[in-house]
C-alpha positions in Angstrom: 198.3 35.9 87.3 196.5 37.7 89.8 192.7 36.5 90.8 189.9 39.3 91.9 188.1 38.0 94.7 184.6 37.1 94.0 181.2 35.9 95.8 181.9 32.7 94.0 184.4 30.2 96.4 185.4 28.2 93.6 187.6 31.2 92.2 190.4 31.5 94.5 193.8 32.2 94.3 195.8 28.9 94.5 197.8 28.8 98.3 201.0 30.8 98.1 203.3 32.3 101.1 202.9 36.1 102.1 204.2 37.9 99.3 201.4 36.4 96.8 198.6 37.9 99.2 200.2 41.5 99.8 200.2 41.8 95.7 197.1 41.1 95.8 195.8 43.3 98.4 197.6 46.1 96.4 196.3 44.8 93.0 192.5 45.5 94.3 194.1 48.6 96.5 192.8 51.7 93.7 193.0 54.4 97.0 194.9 57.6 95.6 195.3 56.1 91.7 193.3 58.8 90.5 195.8 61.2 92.5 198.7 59.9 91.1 197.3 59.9 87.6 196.6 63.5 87.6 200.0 64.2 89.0 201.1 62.3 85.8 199.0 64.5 83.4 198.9 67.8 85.4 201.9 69.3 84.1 201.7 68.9 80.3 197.7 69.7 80.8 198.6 73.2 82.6 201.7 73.9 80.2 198.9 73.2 77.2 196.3 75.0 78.5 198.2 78.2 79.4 200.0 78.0 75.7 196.6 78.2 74.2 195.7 81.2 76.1 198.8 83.0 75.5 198.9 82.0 72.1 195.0 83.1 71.6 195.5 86.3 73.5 198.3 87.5 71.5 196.6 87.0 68.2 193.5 88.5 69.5 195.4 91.9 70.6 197.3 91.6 66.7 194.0 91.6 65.6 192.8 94.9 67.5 196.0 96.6 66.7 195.4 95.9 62.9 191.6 97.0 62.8 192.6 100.0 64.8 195.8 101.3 62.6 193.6 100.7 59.6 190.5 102.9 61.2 193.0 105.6 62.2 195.0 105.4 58.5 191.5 106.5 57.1 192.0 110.0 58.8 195.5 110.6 56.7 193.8 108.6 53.3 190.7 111.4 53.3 192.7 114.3 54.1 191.3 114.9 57.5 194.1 114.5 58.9 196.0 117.1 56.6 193.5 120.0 57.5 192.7 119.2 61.1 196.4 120.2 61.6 196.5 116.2 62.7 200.1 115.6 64.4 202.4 112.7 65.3 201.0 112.2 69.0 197.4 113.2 68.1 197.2 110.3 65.5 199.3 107.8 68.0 196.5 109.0 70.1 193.7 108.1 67.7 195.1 104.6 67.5 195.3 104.1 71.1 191.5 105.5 72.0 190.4 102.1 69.9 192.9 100.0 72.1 191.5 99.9 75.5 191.6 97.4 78.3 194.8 95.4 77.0 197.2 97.7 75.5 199.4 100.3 77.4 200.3 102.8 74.7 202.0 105.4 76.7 205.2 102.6 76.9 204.4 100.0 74.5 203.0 101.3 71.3 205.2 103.1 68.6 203.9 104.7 65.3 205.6 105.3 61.9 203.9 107.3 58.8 205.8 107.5 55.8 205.2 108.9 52.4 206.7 107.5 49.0 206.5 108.6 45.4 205.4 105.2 44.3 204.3 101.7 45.7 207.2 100.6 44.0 210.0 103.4 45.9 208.4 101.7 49.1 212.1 101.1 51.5 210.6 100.0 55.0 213.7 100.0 57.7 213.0 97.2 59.9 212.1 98.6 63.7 214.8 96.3 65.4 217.8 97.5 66.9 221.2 95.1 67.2 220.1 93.6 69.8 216.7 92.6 68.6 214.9 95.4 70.9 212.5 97.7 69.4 213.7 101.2 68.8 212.6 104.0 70.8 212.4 106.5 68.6 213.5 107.4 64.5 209.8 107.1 63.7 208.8 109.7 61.7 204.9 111.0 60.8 204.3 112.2 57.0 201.3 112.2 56.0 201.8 113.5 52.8 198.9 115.4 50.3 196.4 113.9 48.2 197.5 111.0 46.0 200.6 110.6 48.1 201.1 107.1 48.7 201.4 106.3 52.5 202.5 103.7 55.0 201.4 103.7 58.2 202.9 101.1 60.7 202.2 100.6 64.1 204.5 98.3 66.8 203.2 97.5 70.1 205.7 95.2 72.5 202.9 92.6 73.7 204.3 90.8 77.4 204.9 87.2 77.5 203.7 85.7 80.5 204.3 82.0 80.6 207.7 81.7 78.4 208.9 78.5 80.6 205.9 76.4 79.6 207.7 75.6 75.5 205.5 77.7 74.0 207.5 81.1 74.0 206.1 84.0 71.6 209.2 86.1 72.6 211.0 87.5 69.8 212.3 90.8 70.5 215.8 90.8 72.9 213.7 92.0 76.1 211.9 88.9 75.8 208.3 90.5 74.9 206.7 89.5 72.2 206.2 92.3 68.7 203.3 92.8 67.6 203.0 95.0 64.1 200.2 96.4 61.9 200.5 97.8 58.9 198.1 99.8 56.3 199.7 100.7 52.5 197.7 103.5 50.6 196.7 106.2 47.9 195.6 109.2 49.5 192.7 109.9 48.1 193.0 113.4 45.4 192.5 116.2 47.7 193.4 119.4 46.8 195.8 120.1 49.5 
């Protein structure tokens, strides 16, 4: 049992050798213990607190990909895209003028517009290759004519920064993370 010394003499330590005052001069010794304890914590506080930003960063950018496939599948659903002469790089185009700041789409961002006979003919190939990379190309742009039904989908390959931390989004075979929006419609009955 250790004993803090006090103002009051009648609390002492009982008499012991050496070794019983040394523990107690490190017992009341708290120099560097607030050091030590954020060495202890510093780790798993830096690992958490980068995870969370990853984490909220990526499904920020999901959510800007998403809004801006969906504002850019209204040009082939109204059939301005059909007479504007619209093509495969002016509408990848479209989608990347509403992704600024974050998003490099001249090496990241691919774009695939398909047209079906029904909702139920709908056959999506999945945009992997073997190796769990995204393809480079076999995307195709239809935008079909009114009452067409159309799916537009849009992949982007999103970096991961912090993959050592336990908290790896990578899922594609280069070790980036995909991120994929997709927009399912009707065009609306247009003439041509």
């Amino acid at each position: 049992m250790f004993f803090r010394a006090s103002a009051n003499p009648t609390l002492r330590p009982p008499a012991r050798g050496g070794f019983w005052r040394a523990g107690l001069r490190l017992h009341r010794n708290e120099n560097g213990a607030t050091t030590v304890e954020f060495a202890l914590i510093a780790l798993p506080f830096f690992a958490l607190l980068f995870a969370i930003l990853e984490t909220g960063m990526a499904f920020f950018a999901a959510n800007v990909l998403e809004t801006a496939v969906t504002n850019s599948a209204r040009l082939i659903r109204t059939g301005q895209a059909q007479t504007q002469g619209i093509t495969a790089q002016t509408f990848k185009d479209s989608i990347c003028s509403q992704l600024v700041y974050m998003f490099n789409c001249s090496s990241g961002l691919y774009v695939d517009v398909e047209t079906f006979a029904s909702f139920a003919a709908i056959t999506l190939t999945p945009p992997l290759d073997q190796n769990g990379n995204l393809k480079q190309n076999g995307y195709v742009y239809q935008a079909g004519h009114g009452g067409d039904i159309v799916v537009v989908r849009a992949y982007y390959q999103w970096p991961v920064f912090v993959p050592q931390l336990g908290n790896n989004l990578a899922d594609l075979g280069n070790g980036m993370h995909l991120l994929a929006a997709a927009a399912a419609f009707r065009n609306e009955p247009f003439p041509w």
